[in-house]
C-alpha positions as CSV (number, residue, x, y, z in Angstrom):
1,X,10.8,64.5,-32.4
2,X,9.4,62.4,-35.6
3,X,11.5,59.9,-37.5
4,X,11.7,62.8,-40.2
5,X,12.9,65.6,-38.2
6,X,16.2,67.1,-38.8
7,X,18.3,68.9,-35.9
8,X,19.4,72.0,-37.1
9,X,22.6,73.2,-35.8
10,X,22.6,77.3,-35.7
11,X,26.0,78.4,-37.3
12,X,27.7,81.6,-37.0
13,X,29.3,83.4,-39.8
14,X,31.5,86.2,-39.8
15,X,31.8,88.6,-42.9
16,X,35.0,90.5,-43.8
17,X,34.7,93.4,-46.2
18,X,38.1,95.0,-47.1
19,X,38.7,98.6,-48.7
20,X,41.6,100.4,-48.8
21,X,41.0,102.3,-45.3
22,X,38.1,99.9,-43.5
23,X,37.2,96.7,-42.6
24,X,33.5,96.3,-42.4
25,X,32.4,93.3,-40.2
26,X,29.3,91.6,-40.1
27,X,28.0,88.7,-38.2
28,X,25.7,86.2,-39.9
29,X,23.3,83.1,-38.5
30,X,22.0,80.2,-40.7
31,X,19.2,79.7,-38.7
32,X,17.6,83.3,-39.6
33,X,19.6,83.6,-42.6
34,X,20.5,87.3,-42.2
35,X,23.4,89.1,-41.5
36,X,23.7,92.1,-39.1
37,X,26.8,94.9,-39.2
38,X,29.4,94.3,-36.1
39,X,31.6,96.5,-36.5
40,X,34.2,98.6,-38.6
41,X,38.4,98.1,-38.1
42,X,40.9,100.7,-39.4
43,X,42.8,98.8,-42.2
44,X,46.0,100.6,-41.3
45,X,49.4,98.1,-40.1
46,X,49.6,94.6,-38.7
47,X,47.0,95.9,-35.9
48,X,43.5,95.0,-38.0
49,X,45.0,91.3,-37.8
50,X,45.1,91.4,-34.7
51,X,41.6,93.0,-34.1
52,X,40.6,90.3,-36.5
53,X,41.6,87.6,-34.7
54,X,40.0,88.7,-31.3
55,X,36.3,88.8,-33.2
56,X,37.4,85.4,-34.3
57,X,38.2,84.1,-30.8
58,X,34.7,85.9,-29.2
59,X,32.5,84.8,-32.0
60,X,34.0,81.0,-32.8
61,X,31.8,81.6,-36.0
62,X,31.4,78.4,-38.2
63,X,32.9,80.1,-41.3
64,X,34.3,83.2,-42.7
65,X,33.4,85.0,-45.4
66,X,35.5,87.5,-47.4
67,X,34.5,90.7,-49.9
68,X,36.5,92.1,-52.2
69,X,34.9,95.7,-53.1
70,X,34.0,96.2,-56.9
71,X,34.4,99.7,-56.5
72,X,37.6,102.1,-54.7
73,X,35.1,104.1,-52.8
């Protein structure tokens, strides 16, 4: 490596985007910088937290990043 090399470290994101009856999910990486859809919960009870915090504990992403829709549909 040359004295102006810099390591990059690839980071894992995960993307939460809440509507009234989903939760889209969507896995990102800064070394590509895109983002791919995971996966969709039900937002219904305390069970989306919980399926939450399993993709939270299997991906160990860097950061999290939350949506808020503009729109109810």
């Amino acid at each position: 490596m040359s004295a102006g090399s810099a390591v990059v470290t690839p980071q894992t994101f995960l993307s939460f985007d809440f509507s009234a009856k989903r939760v889209g999910v969507a896995s990102g990486n800064s070394v590509t910088r895109s983002a791919a859809p995971l996966t969709t919960i039900r937002n219904e009870g305390d069970a989306r937290f919980a399926a939450i915090g399993k993709l939270i504990g299997e991906w160990q992403p860097a950061a999290l990043v939350v949506g808020i829709p503009f729109h109810p549909d």
